[in-house]
N, CA, C and O atoms as a printed pandas DataFrame, in Angstrom:
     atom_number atom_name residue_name chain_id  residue_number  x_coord  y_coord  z_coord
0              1         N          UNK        A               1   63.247  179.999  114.365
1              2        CA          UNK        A               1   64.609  179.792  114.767
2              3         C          UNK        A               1   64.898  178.299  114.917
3              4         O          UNK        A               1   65.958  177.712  114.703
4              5         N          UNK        A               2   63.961  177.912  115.247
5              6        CA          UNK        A               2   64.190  176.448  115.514
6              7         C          UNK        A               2   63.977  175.432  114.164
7              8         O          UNK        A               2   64.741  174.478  114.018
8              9         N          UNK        A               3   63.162  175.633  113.435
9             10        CA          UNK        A               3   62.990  175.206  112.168
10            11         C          UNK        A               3   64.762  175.457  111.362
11            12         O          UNK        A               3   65.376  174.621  110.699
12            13         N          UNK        A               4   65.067  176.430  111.611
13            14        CA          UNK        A               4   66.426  177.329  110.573
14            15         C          UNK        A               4   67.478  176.174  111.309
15            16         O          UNK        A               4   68.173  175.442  110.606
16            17         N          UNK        A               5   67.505  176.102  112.882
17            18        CA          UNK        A               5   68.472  175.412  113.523
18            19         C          UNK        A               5   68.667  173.875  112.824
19            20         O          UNK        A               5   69.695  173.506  112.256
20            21         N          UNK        A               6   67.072  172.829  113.055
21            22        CA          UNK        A               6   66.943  171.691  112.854
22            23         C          UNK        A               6   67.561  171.383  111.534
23            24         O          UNK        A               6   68.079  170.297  111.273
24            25         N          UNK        A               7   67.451  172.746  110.426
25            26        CA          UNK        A               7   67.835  172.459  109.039
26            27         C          UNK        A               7   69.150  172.272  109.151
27            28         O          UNK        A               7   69.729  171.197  108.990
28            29         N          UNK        A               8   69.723  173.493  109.475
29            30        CA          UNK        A               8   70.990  173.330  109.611
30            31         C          UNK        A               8   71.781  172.478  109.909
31            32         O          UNK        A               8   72.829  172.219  109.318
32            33         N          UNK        A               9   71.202  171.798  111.169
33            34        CA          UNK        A               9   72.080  170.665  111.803
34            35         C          UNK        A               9   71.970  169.136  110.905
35            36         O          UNK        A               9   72.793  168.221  110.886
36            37         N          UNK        A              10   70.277  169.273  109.989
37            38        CA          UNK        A              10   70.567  167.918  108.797
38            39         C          UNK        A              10   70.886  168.471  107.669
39            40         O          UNK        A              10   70.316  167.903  106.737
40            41         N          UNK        A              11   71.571  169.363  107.334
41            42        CA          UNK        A              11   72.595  169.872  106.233
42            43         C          UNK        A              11   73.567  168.830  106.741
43            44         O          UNK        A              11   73.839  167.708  106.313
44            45         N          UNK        A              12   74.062  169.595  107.889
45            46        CA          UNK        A              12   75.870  169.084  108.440
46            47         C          UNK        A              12   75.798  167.827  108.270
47            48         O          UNK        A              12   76.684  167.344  107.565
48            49         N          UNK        A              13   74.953  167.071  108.729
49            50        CA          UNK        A              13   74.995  165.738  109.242
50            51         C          UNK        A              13   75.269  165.059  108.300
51            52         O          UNK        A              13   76.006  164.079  108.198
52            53         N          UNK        A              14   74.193  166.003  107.039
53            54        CA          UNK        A              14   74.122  164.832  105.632
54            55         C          UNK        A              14   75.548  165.055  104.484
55            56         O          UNK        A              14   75.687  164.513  103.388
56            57         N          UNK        A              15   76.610  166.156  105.259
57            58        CA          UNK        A              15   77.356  166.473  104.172
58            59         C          UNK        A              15   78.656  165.858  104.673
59            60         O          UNK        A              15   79.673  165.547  104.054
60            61         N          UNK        A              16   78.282  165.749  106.225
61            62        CA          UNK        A              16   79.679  164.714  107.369
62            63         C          UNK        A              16   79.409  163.498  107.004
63            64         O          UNK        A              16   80.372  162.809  107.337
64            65         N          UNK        A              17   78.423  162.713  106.378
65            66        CA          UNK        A              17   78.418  161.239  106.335
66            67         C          UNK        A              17   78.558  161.330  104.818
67            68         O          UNK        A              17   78.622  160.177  104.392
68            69         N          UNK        A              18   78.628  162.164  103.882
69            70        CA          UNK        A              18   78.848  162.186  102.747
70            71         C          UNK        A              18   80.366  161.613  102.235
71            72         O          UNK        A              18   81.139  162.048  103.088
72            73         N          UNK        A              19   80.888  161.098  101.571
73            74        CA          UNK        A              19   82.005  160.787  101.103
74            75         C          UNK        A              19   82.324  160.631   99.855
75            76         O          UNK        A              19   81.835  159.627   99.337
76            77         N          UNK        A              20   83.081  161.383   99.092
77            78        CA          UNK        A              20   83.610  161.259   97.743
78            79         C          UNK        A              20   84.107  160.238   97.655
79            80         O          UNK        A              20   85.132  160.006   98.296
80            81         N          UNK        A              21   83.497  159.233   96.770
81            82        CA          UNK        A              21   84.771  157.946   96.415
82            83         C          UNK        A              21   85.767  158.655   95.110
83            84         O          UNK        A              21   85.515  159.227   94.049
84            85         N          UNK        A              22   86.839  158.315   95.748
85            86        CA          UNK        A              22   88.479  158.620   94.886
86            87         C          UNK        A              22   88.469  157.473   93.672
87            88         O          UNK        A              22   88.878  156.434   94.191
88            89         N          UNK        A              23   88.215  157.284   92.503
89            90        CA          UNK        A              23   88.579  156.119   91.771
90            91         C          UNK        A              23   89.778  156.071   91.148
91            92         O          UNK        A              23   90.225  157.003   90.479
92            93         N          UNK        A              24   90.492  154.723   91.384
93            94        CA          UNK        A              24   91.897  154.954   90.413
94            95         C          UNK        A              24   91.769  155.046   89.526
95            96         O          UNK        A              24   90.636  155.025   89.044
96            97         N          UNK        A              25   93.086  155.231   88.654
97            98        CA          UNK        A              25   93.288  155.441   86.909
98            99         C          UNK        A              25   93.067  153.823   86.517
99           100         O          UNK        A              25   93.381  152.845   87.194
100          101         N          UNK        A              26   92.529  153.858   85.419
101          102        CA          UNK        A              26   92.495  152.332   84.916
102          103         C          UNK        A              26   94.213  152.040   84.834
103          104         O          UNK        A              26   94.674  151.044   85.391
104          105         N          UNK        A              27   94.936  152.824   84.226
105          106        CA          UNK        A              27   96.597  152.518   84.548
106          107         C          UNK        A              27   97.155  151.574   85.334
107          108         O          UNK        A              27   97.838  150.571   85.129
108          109         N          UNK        A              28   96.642  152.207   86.428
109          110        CA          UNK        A              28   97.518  151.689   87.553
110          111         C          UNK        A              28   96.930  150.062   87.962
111          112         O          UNK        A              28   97.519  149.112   88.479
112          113         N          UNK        A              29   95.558  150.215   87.496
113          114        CA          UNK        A              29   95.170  148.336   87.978
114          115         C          UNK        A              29   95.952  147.445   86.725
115          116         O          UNK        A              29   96.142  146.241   86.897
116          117         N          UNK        A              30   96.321  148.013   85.657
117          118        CA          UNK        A              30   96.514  147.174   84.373
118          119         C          UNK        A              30   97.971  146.739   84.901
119          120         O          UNK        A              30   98.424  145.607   84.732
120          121         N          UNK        A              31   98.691  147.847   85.606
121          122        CA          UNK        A              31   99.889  147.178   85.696
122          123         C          UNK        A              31  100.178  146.968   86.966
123          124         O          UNK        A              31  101.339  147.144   87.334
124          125         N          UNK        A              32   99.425  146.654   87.662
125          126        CA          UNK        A              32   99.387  145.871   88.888
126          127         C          UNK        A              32   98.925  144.397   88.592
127          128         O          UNK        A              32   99.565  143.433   89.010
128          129         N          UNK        A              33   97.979  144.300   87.979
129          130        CA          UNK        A              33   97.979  142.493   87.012
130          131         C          UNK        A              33   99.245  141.757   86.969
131          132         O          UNK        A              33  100.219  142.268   86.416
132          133         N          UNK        A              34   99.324  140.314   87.640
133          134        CA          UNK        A              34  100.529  139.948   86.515
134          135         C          UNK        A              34  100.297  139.366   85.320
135          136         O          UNK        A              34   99.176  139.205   84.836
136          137         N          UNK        A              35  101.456  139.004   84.762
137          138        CA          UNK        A              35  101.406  138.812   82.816
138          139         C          UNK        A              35  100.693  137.526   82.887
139          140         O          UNK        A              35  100.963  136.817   83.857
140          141         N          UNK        A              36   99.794  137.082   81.996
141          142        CA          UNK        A              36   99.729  135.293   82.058
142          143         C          UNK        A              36  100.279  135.148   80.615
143          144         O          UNK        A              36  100.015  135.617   79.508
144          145         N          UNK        A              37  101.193  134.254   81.164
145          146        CA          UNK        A              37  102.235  133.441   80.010
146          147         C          UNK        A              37  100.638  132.480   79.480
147          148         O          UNK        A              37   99.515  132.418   79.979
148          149         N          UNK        A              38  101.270  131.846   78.251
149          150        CA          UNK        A              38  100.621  130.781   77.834
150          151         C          UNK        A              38  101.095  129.439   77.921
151          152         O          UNK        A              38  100.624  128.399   77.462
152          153         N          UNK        A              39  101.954  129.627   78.491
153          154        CA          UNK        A              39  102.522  128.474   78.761
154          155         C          UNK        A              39  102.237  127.949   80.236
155          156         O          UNK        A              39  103.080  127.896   81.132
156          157         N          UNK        A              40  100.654  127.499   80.350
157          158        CA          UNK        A              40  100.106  127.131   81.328
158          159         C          UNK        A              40  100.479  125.560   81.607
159          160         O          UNK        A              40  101.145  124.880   80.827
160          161         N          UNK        A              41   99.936  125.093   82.858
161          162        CA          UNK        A              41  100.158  123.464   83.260
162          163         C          UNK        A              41   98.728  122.790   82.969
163          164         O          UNK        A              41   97.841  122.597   83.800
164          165         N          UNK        A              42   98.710  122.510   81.743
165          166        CA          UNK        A              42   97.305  122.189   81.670
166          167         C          UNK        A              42   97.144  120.127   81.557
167          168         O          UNK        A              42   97.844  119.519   80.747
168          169         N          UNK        A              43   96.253  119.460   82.390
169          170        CA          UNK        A              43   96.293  118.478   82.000
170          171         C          UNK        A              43   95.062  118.448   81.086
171          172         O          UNK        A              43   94.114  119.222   81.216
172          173         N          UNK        A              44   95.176  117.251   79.916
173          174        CA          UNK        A              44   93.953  116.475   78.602
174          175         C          UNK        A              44   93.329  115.282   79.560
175          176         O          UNK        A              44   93.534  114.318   80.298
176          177         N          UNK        A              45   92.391  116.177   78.916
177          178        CA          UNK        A              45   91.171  114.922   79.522
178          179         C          UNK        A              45   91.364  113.460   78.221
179          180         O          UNK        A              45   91.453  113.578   76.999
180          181         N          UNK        A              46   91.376  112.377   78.923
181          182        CA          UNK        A              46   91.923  111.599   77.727
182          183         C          UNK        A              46   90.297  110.738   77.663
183          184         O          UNK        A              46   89.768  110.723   78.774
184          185         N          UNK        A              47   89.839  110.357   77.051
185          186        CA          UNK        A              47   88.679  109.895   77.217
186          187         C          UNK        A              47   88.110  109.740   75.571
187          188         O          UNK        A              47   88.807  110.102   74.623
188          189         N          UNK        A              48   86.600  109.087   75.393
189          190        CA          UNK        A              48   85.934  109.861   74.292
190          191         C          UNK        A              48   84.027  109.952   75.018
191          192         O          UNK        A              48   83.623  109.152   75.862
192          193         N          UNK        A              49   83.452  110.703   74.628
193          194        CA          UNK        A              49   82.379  110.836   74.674
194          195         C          UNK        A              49   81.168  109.965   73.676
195          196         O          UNK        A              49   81.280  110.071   72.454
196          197         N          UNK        A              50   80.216  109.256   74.160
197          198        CA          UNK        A              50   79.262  108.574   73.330
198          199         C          UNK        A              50   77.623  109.196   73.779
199          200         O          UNK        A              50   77.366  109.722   74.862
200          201         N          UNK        A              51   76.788  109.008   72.820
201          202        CA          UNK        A              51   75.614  109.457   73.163
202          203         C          UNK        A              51   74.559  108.406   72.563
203          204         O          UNK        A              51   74.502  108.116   71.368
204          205         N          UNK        A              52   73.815  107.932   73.465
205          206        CA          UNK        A              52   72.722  106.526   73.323
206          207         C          UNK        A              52   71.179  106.978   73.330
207          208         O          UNK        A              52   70.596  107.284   74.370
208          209         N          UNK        A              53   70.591  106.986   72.082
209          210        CA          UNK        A              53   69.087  106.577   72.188
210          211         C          UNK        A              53   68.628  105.558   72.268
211          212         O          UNK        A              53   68.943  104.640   71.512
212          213         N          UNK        A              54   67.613  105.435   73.369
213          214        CA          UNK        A              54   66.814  104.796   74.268
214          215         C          UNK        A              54   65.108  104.669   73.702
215          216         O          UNK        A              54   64.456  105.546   73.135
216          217         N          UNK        A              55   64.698  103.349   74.055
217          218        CA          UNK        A              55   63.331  103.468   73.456
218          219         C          UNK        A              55   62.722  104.527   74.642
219          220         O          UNK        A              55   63.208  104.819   75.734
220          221         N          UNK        A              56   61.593  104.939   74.056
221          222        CA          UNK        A              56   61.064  105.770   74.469
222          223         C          UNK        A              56   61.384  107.471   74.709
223          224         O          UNK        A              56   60.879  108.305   75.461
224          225         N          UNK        A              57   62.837  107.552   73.345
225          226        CA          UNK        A              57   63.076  109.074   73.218
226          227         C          UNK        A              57   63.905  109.297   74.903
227          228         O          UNK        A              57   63.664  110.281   75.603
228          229         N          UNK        A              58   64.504  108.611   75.160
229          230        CA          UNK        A              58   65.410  108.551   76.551
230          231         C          UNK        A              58   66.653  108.536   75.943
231          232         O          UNK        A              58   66.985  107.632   75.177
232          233         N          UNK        A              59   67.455  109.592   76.263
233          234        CA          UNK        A              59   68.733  109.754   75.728
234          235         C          UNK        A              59   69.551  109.558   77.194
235          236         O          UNK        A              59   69.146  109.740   78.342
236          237         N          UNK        A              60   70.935  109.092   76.664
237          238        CA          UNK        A              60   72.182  108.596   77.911
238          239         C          UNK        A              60   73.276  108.534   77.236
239          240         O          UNK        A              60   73.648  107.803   76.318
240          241         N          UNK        A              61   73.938  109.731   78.026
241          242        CA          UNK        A              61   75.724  110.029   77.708
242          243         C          UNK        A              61   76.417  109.111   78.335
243          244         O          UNK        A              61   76.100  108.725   79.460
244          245         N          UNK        A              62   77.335  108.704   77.749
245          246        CA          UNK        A              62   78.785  108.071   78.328
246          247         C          UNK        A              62   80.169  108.585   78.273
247          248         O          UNK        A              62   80.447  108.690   77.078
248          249         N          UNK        A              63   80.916  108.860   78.818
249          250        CA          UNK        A              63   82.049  109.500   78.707
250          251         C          UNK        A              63   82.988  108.241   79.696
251          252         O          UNK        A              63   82.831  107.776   80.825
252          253         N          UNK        A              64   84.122  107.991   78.453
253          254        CA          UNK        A              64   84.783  106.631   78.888
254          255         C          UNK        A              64   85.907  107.171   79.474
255          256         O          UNK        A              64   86.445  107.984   78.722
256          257         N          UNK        A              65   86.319  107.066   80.252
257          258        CA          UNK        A              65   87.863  107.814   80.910
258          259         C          UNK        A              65   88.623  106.212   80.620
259          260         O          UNK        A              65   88.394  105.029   80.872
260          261         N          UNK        A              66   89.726  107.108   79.879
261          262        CA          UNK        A              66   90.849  105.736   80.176
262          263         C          UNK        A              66   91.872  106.344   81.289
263          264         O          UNK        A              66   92.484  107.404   81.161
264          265         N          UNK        A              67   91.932  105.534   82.314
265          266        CA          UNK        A              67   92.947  105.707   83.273
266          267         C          UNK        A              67   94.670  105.930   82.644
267          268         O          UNK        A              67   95.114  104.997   81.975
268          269         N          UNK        A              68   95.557  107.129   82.876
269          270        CA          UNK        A              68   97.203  107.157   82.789
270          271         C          UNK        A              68   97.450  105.908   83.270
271          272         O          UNK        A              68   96.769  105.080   83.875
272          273         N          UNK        A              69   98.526  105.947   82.888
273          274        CA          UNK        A              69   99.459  105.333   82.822
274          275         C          UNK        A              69  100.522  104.514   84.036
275          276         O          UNK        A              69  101.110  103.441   84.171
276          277         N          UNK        A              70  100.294  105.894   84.822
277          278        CA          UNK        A              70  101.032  105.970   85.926
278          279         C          UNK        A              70  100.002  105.792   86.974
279          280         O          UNK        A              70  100.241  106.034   88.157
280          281         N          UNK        A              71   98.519  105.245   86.419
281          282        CA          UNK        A              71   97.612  105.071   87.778
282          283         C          UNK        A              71   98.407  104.067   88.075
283          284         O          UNK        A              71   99.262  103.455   87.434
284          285         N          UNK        A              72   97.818  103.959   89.605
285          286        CA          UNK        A              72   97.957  102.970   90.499
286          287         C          UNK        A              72   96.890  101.475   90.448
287          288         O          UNK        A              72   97.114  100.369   90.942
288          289         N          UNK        A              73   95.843  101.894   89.757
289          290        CA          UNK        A              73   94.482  101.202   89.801
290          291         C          UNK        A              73   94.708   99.993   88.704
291          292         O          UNK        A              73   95.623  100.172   87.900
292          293         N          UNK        A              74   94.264   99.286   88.649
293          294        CA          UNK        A              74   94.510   97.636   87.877
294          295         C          UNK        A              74   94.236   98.336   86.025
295          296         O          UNK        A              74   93.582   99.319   85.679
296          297         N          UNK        A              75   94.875   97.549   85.348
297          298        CA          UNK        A              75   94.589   97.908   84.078
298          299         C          UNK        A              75   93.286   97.514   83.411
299          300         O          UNK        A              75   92.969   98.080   82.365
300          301         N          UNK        A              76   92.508   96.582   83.944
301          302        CA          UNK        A              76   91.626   95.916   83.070
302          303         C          UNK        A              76   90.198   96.746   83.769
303          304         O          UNK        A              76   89.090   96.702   83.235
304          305         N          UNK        A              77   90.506   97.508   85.088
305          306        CA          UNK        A              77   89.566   98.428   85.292
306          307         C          UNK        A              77   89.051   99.725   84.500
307          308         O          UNK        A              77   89.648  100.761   84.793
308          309         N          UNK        A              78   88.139   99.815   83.640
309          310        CA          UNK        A              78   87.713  101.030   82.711
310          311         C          UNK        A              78   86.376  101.796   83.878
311          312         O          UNK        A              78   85.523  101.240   84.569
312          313         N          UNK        A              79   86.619  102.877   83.728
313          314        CA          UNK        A              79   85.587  104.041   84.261
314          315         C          UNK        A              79   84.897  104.454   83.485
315          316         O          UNK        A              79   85.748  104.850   82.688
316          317         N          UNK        A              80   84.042  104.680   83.078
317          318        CA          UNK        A              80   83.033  105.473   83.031
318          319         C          UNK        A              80   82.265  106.443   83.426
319          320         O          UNK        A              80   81.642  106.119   84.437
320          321         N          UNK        A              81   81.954  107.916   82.916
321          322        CA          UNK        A              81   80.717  108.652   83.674
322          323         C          UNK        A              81   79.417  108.591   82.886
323          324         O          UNK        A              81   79.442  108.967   81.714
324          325         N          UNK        A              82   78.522  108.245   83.311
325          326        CA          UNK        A              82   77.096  108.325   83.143
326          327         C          UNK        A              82   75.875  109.083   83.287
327          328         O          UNK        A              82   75.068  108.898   84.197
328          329         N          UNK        A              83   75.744  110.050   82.251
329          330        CA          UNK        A              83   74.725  110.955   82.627
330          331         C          UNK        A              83   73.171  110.346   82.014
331          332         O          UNK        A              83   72.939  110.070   80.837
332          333         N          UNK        A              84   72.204  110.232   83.185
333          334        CA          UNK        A              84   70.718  110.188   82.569
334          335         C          UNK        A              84   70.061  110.799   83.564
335          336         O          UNK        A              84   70.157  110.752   84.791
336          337         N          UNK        A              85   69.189  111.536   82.610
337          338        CA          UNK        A              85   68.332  112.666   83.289
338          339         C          UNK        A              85   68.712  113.560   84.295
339          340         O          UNK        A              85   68.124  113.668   85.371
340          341         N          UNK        A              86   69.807  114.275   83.910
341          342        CA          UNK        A              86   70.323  115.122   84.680
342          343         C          UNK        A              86   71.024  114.772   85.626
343          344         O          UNK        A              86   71.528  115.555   86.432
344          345         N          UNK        A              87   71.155  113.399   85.644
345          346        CA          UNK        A              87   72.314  112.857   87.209
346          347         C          UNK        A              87   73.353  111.960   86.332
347          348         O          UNK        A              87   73.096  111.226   85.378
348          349         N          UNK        A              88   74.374  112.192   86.831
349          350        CA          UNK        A              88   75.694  111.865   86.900
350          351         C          UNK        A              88   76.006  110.753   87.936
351          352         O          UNK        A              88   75.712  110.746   89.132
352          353         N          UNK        A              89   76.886  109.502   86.972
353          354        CA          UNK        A              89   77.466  108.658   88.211
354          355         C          UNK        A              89   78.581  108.217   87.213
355          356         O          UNK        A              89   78.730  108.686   86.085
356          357         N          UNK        A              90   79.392  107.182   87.830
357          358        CA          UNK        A              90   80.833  107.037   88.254
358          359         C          UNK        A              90   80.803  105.631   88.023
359          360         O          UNK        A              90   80.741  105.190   89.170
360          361         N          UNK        A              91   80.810  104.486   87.115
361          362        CA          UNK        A              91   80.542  103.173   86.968
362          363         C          UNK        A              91   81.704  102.717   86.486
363          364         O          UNK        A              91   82.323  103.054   85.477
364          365         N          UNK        A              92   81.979  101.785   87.443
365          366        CA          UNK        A              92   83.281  100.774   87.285
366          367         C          UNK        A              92   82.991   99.665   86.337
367          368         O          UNK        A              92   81.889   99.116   86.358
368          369         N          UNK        A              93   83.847   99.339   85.575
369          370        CA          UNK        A              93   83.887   97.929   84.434
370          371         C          UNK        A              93   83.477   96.949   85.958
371          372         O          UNK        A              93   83.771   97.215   87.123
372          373         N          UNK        A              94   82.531   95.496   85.281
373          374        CA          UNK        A              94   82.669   94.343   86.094
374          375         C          UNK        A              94   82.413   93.143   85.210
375          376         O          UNK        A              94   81.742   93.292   84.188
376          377         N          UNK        A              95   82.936   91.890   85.560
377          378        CA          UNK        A              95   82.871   91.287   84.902
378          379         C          UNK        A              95   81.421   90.784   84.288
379          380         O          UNK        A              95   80.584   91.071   85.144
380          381         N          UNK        A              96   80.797   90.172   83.192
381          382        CA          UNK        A              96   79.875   89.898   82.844
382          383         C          UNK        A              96   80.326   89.037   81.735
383          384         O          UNK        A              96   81.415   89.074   81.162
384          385         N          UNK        A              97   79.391   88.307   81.532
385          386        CA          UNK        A              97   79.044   86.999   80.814
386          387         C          UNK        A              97   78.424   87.847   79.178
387          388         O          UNK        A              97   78.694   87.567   78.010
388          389         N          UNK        A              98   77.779   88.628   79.596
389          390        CA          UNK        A              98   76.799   89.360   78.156
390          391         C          UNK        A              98   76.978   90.467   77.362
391          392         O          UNK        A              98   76.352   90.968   76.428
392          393         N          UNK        A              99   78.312   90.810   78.154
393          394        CA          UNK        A              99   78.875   91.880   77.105
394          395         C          UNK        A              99   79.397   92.638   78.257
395          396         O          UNK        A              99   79.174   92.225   79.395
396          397         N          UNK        A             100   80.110   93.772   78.039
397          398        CA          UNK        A             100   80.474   95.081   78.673
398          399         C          UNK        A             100   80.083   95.797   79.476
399          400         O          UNK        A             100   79.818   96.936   79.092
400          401         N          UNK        A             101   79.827   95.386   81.252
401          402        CA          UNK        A             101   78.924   95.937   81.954
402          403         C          UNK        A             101   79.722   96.756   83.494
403          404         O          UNK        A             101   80.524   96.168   84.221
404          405         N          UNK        A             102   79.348   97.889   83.655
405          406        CA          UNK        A             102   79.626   99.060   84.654
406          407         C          UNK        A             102   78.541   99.022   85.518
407          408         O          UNK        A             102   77.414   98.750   85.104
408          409         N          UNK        A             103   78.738   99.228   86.485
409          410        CA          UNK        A             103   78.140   99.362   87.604
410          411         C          UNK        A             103   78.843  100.040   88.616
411          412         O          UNK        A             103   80.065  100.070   88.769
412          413         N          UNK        A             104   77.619  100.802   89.568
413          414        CA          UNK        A             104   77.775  101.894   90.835
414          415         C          UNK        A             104   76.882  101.465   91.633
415          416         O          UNK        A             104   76.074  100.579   91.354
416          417         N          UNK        A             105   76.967  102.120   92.794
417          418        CA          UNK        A             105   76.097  101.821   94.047
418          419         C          UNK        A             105   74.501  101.728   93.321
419          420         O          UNK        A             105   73.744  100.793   93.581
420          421         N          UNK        A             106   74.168  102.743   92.467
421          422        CA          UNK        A             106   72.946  103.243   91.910
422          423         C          UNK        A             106   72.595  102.278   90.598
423          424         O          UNK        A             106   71.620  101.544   90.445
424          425         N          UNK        A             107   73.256  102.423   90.071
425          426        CA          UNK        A             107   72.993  102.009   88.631
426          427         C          UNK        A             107   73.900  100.832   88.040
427          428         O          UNK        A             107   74.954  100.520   88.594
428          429         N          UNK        A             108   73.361  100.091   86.698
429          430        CA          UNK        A             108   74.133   99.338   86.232
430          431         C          UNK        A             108   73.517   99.598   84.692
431          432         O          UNK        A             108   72.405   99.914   84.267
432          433         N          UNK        A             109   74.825   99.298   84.072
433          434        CA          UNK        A             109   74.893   99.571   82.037
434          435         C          UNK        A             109   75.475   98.513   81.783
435          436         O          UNK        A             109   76.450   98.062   82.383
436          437         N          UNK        A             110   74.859   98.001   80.788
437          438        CA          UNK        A             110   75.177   96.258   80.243
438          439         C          UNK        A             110   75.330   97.334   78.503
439          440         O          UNK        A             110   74.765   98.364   78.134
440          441         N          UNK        A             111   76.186   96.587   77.958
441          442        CA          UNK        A             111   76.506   96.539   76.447
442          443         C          UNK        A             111   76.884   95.399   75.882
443          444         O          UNK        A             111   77.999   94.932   76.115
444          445         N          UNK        A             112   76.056   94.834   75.110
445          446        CA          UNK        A             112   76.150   94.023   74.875
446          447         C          UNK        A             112   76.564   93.712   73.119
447          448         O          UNK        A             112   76.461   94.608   72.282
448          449         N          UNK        A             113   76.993   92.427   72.802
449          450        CA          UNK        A             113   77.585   92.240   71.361
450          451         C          UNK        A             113   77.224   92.761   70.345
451          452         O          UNK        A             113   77.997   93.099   69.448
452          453         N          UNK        A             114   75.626   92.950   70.317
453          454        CA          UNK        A             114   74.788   93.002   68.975
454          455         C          UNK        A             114   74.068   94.594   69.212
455          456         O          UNK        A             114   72.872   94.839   69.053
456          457         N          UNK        A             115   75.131   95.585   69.632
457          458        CA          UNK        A             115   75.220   96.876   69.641
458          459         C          UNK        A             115   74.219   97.614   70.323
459          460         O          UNK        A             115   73.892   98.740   69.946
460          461         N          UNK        A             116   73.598   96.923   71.523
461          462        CA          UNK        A             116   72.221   97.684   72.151
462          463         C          UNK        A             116   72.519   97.260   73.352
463          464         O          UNK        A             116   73.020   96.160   73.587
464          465         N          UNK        A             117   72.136   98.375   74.440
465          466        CA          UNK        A             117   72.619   98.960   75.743
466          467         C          UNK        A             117   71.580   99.144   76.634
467          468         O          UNK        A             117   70.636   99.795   76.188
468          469         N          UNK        A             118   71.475   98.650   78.054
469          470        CA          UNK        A             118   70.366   98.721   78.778
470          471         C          UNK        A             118   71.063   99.398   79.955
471          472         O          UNK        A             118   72.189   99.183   80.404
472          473         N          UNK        A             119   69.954  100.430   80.422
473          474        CA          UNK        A             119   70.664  100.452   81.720
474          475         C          UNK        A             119   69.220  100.357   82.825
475          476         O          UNK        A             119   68.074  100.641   82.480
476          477         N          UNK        A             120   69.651   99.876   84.227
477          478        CA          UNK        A             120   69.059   99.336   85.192
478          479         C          UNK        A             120   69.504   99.850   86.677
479          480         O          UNK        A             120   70.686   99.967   86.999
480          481         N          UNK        A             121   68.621  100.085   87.370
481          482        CA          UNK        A             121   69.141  100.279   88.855
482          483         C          UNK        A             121   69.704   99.101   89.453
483          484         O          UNK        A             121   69.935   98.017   88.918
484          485         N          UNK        A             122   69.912   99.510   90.777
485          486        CA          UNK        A             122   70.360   97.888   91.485
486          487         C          UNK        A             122   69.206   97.576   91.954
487          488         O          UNK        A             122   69.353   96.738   92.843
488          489         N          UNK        A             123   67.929   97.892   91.757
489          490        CA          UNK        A             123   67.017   96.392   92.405
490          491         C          UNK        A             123   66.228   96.128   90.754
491          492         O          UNK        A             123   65.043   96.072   90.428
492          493         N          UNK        A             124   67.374   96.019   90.047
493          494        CA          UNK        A             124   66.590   95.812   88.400
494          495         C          UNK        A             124   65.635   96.295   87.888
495          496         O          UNK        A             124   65.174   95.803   86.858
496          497         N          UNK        A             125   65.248   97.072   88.308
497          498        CA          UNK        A             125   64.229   97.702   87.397
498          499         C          UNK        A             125   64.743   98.544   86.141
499          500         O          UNK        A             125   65.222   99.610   86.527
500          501         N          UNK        A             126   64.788   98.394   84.803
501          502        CA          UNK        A             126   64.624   98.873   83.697
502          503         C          UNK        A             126   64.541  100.692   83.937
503          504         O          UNK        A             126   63.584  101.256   84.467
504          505         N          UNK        A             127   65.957  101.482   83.331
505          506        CA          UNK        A             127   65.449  102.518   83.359
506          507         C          UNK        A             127   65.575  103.047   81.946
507          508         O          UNK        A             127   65.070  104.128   81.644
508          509         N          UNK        A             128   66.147  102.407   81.197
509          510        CA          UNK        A             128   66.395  102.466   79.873
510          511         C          UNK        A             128   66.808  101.108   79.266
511          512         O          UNK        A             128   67.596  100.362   79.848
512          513         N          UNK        A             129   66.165  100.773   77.898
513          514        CA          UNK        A             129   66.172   99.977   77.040
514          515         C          UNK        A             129   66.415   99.938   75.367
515          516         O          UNK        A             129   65.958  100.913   74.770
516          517         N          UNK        A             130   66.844   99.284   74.851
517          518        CA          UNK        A             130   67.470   99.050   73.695
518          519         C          UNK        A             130   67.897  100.449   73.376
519          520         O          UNK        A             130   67.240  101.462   73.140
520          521         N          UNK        A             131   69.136  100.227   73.435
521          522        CA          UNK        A             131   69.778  101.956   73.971
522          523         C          UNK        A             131   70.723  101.742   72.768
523          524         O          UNK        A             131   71.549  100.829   72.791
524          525         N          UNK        A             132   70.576  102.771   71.478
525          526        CA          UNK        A             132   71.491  102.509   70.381
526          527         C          UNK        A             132   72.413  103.633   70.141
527          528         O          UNK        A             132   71.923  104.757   70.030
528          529         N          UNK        A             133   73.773  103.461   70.041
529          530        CA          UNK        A             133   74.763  104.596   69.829
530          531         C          UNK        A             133   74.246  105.514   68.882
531          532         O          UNK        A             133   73.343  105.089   68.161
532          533         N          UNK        A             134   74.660  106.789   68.717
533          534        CA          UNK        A             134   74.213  108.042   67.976
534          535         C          UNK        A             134   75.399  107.756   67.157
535          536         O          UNK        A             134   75.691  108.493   66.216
């Protein structure tokens, strides 16, 4: 009797915590969506992308952002992003004597006249050398 009872009562239990999930009609989610126009607000990245081999099989992206129009920021300032070895930085144009050189807290990229590119930390040490456009 007691065995028949115990069953009984984890029947109930297991058929009271049971719950049918109800799923909607695919219908009704499609037109609950709203429409997307194509006529999105999209801004262009205005820029171009360069890619530099490095002695020693050391490759380094550049991606030149030219600042709008309507920046606020000086014109003769050019940005740069800098990817080597998986890190990314943010290098401002500065003036230089030897060619075309960016620098960040971290790093500095010299380009120079005769088409070869070094880049260096800030306590100079060499992290790439004779760095030639692809």
């Amino acid at each position: 009797m007691k065995t028949t009872a115990l069953l009984f009562i984890s029947a109930l239990a297991l058929t009271a915590c049971h719950s049918d999930m109800v799923q909607a009609p695919v219908d009704a989610a499609v037109k609950a969506a709203p429409k997307i126009t194509s006529d999105l607000n999209k801004t262009a990245q205005i820029g171009s992308a360069s890619r530099f081999h490095c002695k020693d099989d050391k490759i380094v992206r550049i991606v030149r952002i030219k600042p709008k129009s309507t920046a606020k920021t000086a014109k003769n300032v050019e940005t740069i992003t800098l990817t080597f070895n998986n890190v990314t930085e943010k290098l401002k144009s500065t003036l230089s004597e030897t060619g075309k050189s960016y620098t960040s807290i971290h790093w500095r990229w010299i380009e120079r006249a005769n088409h070869t590119a070094t880049l260096t930390n800030t306590q100079g040490v060499v992290l790439a050398d004779v760095c030639m456009e692809q």
